[in-house]
C-alpha positions as CSV (number, residue, x, y, z in Angstrom):
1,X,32.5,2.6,10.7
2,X,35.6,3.7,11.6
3,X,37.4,3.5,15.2
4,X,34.9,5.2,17.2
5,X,32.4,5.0,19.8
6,X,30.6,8.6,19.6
7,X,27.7,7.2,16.9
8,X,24.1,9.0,17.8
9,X,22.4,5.3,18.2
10,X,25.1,4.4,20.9
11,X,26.7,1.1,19.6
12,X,27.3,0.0,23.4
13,X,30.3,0.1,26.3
14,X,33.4,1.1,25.1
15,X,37.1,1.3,27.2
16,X,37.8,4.8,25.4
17,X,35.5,6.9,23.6
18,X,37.2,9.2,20.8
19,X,37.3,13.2,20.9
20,X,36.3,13.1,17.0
21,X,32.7,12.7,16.1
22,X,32.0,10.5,12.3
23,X,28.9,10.7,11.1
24,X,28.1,8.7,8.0
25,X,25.0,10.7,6.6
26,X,24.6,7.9,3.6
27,X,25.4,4.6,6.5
28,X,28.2,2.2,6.4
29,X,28.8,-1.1,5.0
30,X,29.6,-2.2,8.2
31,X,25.9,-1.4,9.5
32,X,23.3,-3.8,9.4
33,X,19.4,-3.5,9.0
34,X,18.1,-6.7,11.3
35,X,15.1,-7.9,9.4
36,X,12.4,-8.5,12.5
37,X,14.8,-7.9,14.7
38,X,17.1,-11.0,14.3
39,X,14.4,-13.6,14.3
40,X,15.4,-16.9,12.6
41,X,12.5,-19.3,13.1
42,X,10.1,-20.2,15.7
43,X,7.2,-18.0,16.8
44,X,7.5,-14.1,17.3
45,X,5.7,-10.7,17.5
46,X,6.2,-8.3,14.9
47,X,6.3,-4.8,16.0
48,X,4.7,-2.6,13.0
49,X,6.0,0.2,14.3
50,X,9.5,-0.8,13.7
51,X,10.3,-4.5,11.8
52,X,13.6,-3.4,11.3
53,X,14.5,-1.8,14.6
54,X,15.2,1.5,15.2
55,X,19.3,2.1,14.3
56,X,21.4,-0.6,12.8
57,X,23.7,-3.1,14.7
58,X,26.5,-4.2,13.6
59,X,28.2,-7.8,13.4
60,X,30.8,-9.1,15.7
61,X,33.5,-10.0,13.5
62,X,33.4,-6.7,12.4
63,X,33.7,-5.2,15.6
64,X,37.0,-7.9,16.1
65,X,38.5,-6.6,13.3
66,X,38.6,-2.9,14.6
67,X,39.5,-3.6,17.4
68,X,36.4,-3.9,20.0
69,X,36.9,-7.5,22.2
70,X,34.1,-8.4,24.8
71,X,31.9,-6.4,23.3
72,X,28.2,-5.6,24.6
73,X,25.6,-3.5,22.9
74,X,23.7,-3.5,19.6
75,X,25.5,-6.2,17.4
76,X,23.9,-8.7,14.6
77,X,22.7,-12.0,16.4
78,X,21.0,-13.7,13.6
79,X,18.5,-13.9,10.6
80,X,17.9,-11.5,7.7
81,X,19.7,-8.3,7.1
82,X,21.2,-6.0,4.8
83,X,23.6,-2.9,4.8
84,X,22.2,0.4,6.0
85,X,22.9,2.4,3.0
86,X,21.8,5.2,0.8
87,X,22.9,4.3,-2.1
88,X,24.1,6.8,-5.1
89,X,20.7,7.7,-7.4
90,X,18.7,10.1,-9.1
91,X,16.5,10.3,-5.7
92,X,17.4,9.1,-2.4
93,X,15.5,8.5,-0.2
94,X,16.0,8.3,3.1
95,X,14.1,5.9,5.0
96,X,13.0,2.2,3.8
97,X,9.4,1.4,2.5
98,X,8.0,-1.8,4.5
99,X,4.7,-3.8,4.0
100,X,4.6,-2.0,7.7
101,X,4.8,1.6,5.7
102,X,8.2,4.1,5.9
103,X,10.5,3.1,8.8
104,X,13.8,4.3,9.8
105,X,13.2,7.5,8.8
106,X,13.8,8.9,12.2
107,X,16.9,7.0,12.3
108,X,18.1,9.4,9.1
109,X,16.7,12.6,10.2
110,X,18.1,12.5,13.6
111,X,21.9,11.4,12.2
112,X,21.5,14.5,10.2
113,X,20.3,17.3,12.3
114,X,24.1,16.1,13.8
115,X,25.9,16.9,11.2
116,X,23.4,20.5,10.8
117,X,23.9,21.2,14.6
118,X,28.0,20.6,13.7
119,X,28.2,22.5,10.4
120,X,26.5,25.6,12.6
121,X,28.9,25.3,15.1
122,X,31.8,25.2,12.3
123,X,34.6,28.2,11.5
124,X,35.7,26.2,8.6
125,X,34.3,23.8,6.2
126,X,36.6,21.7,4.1
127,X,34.4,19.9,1.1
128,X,37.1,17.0,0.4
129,X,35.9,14.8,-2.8
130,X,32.4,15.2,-2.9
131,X,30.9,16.9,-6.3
132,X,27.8,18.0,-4.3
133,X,25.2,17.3,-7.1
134,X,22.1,19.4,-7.4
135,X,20.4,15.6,-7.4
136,X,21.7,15.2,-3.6
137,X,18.9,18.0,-2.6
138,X,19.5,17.2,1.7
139,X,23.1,17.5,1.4
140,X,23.2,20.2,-0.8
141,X,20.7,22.1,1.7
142,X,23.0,20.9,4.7
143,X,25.9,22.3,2.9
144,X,24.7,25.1,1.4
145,X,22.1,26.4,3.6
146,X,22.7,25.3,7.0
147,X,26.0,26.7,8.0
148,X,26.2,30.4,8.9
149,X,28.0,32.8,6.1
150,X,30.8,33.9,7.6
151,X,32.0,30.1,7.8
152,X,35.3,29.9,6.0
153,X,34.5,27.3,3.0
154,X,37.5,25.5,1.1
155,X,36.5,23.0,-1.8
156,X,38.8,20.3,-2.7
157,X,37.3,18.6,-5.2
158,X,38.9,17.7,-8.4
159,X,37.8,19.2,-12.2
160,X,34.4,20.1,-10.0
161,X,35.9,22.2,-7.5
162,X,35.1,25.7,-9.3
163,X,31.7,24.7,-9.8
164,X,31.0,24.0,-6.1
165,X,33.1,26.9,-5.3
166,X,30.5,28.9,-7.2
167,X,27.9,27.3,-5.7
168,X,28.7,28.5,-2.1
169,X,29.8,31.7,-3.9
170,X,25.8,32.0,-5.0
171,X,24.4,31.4,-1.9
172,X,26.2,34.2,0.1
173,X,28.8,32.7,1.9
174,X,31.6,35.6,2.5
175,X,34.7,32.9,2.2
176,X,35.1,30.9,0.0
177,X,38.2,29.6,-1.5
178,X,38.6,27.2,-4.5
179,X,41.7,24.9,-3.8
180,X,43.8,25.2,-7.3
181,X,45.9,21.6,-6.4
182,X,42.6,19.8,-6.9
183,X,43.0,17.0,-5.2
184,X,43.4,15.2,-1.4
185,X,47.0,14.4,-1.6
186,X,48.0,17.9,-3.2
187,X,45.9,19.5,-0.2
188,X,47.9,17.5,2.3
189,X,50.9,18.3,0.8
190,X,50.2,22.1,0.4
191,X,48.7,22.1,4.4
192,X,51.8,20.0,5.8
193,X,50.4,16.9,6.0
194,X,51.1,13.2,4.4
195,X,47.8,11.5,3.0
């Protein structure tokens, strides 16, 4: 999650809020699907429309460790629940298939027209580590698609930084640089800055 308040399903109340925005397009192992919505025993009404809630919560000793202490908004009381993550595959998919039918999906889409509205408002896009498979179609058309061409694209990306470089090369973009170090910690170095 990261030390940050600014997450599109509003954790909860926060003393200072940070200038940067993180958004985790696959989740966090730190976010928490609430099976029926924390219910542990005893009689309840299950919502069809949304058995899992609508945007993960989060646990309170996680939210002691970073930092957060008399803390109020949507934490993990009780019951079943598991990460909210996309996990690496062939397909991913990007909502989860109930008995109830597809739900979170508008959790997903609306996290990523986020990062879409921020990658059109961007001068520069730095691709840091990711290899950007062709199997990744929505981040691919995020990436590829979504930003406007005269956005100033630098890949750092290991042995697969040419092939991504090419990539944005094919579909138009007028700046595109391929960073030669390869890697994170020779990009810090070469920009002035300690990893």
């Amino acid at each position: 999650m990261g030390h940050f308040a600014r997450i599109w399903f509003r954790l909860g109340a926060v003393e200072h809020s940070s200038d940067v925005l993180v958004l985790k397009l696959h989740g966090s192992m730190n976010w928490l699907v609430s099976i029926l919505g924390g219910a542990a025993g005893g009689a309840f009404i299950v919502n069809p429309a949304s058995s899992l809630g609508h945007h993960p919560v989060v646990h309170r000793v996680d939210l002691e460790f970073l930092g957060y202490e008399n803390f109020s908004g949507h934490t993990y009381e009780s019951g079943g629940a598991f990460a909210c993550l996309i996990l690496p595959g062939r397909t991913k998919e990007f909502f989860y298939d109930t008995s109830f039918g597809h739900e979170y999906a508008d959790f997903w889409d609306h996290l990523w027209s986020q990062a879409a509205q921020a990658v059109k408002r961007c001068d520069k896009i730095v691709l840091c580590g990711y290899i950007l498979l062709p199997v990744d179609q929505r981040a691919r058309d995020l990436l590829l698609q979504t930003p406007r061409k005269e956005t100033r694209i630098e890949v750092v990306s290991g042995n697969q930084t040419e092939r991504i470089a090419n990539d944005f090369k094919t579909a138009e973009f007028n700046h595109v640089d391929a960073f030669r170090g390869g890697y994170f910690a020779n990009w810090c170095k070469a920009n002035g800055h300690t990893p």
